[in-house]
Structures are given as structure tokens and as C-alpha cells.
C-alpha positions as CSV (number, residue, x, y, z in Angstrom):
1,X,38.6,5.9,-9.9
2,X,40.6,7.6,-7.2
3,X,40.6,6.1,-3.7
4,X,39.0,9.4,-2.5
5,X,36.4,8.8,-5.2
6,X,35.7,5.5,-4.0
7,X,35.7,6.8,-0.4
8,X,33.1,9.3,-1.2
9,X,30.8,6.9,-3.5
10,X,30.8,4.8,-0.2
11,X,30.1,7.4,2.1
12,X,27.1,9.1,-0.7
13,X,25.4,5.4,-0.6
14,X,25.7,4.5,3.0
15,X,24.0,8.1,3.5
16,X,21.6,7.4,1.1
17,X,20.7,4.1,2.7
18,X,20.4,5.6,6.1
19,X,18.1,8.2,4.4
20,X,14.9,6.3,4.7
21,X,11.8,7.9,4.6
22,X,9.5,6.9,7.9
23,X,6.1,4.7,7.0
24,X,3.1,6.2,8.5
25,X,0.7,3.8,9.2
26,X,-3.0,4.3,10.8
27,X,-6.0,2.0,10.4
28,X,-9.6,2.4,11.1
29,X,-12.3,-0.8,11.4
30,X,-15.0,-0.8,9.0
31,X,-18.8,-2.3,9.9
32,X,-17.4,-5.4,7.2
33,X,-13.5,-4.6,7.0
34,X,-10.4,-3.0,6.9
35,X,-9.2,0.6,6.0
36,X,-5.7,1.2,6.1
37,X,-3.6,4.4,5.3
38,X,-0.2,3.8,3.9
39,X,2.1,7.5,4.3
40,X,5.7,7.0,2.9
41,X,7.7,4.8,0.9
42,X,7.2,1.0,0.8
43,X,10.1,-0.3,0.1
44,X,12.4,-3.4,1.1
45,X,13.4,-1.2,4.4
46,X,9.7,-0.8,5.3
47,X,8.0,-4.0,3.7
48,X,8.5,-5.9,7.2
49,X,6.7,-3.1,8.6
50,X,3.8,-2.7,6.8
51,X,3.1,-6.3,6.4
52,X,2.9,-6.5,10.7
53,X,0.5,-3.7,10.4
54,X,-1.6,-5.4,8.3
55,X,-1.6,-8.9,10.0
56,X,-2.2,-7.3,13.0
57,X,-5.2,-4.4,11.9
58,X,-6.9,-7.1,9.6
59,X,-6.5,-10.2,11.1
60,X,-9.9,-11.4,9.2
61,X,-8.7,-12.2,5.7
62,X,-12.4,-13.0,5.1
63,X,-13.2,-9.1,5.2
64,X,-12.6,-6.6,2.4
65,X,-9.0,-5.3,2.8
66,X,-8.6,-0.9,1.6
67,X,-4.8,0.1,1.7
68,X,-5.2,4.2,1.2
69,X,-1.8,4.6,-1.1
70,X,-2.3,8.2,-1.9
71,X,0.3,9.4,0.5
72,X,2.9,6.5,-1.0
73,X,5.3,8.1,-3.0
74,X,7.7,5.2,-4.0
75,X,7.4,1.5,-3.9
76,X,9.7,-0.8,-4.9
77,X,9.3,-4.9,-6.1
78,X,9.1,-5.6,-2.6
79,X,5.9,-3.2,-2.2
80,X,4.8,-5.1,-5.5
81,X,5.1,-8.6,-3.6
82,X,3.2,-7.4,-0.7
83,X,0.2,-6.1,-2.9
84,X,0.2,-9.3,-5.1
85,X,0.9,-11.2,-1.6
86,X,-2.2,-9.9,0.7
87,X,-4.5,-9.7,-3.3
88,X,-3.7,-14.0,-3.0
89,X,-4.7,-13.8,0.6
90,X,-7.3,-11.9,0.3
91,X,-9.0,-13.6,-2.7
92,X,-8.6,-17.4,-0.7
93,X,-10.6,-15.9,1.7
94,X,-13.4,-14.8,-0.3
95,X,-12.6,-10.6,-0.1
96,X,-11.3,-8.7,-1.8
97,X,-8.1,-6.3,-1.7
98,X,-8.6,-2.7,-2.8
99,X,-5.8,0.3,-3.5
100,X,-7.4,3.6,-3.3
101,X,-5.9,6.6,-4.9
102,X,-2.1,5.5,-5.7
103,X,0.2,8.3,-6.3
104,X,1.1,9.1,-10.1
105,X,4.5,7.1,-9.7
106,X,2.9,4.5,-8.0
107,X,0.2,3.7,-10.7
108,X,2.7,3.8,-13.2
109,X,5.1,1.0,-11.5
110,X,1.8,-0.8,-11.3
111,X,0.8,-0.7,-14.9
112,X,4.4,-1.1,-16.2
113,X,5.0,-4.5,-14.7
114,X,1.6,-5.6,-15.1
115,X,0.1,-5.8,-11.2
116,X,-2.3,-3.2,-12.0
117,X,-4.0,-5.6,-14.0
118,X,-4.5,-7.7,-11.4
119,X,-5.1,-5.5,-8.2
120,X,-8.3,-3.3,-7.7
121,X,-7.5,0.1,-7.8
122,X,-9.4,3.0,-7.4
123,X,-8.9,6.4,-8.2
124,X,-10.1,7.7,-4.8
125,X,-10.5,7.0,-1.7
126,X,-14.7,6.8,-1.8
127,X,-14.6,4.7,-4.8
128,X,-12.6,2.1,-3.4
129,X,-14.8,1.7,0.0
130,X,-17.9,1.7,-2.4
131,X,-16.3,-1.1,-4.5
132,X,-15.4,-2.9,-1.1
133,X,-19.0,-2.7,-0.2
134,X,-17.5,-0.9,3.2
135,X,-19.8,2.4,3.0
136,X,-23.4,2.8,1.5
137,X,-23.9,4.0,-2.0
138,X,-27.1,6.0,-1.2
139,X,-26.4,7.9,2.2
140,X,-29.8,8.5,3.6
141,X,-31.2,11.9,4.6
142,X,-31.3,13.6,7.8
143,X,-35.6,13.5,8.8
């Protein structure tokens, strides 16, 4: 490989790494937990990130725990740990972790390395919260 060719590999990766998409993170508090939306890739430049978002939104591991991953496009094995990670936590505590509508790639990371056998996931947003126990499976009327 040329010099230049090395030159431009370097300069192709170092853009590539720079290129990282922004996490979008928002959180709302449930009458009995957590729901938090996860917008972007999880990855090992964003892990940090989202696991101080989630310390900080749902400090009470003793609650039920939704992460929203339909606006997560990639995740990589450090995304992985941090699912596995806050399912451990949340289980010691009684609660429960739930996933809620992971994108196509997502689910399929998850059920080629196995995780998704262990994690709850939903395939939408209203199943997950109704598996959380976190809304009311017969909405009353209005009198």
C-alpha cells in the first residue's frame, strides 16, 4: 500500500470516528417508574452517556425501568452490556427492565448473540408500559 494510501485510510477512519451520531435522550416519570426514550446510536462513544441518563432519571432501581429503542438505529457490544447491565440491576431490585419497539437491526443483534432471550422486549411502545404494569389495561370511560 502506497504512503498516500495509507494517508487517506487514516484520514477516511479518523473522519469516520469523528462522525458520531448525537444520542437524544428525554425521560418522563411514571405513577410506579421510569420511561426513557433512547434517539441515536448506542455505542462505546455514547454508552457513558446514556448510562448517566439513566442513573440520574431512575435513580429507584426498585421501579420498573422502559428504555423506548425505536429511534436506535445501531448498538454495538457496549449497548449490549448496558442492557444486560441495568436487566441485573433491575432484577436485584425487584423490577423489571423493559425494551420497547427496537429497530429491525437492533432486534436482530439482540437475537443473534442471545440477549434477547434474556431482556423483555416489546414490540411497541404500549405493550411494554402494559407489561411494566406503568399504564392501565382497561382505560376507563369518560361519564
Amino acid at each position: 500500500m502506497s504512503e498516500q494510501a495509507v494517508g487517506r485510510h487514516a484520514e477516511d477512519l479518523a473522519a469516520r470516528m469523528t462522525d458520531v451520531t448525537p444520542l437524544h435522550l428525554t425521560s418522563r416519570a411514571l405513577i410506579g417508574g421510569t420511561l426513557i426514550e433512547v434517539v441515536g446510536e448506542v455505542d462505546a462513544a455514547t454508552v457513558a452517556q446514556l448510562t448517566a441518563y439513566i442513573e440520574r432519571e431512575h435513580p429507584d432501581a426498585g421501579l420498573p425501568l422502559v428504555l423506548d429503542l425505536s429511534g436506535v438505529s445501531f448498538m454495538d457490544s457496549s449497548g449490549l452490556h448496558l442492557l444486560i447491565q441495568q436487566h441485573h440491576r433491575q432484577n436485584e431490585h425487584g423490577a423489571g427492565l423493559h425494551l420497547a419497539a427496537p429497530h429491525a437491526r437492533v432486534r436482530r443483534i439482540l437475537e443473534i448473540t442471545g440477549v434477547g432471550q434474556l431482556l423483555r422486549t416489546h414490540s411497541g411502545l404500549d405493550q411494554a408500559l402494559l407489561a411494566a404494569d406503568l399504564i392501565d389495561p382497561m382505560p376507563r370511560s369518560a361519564a
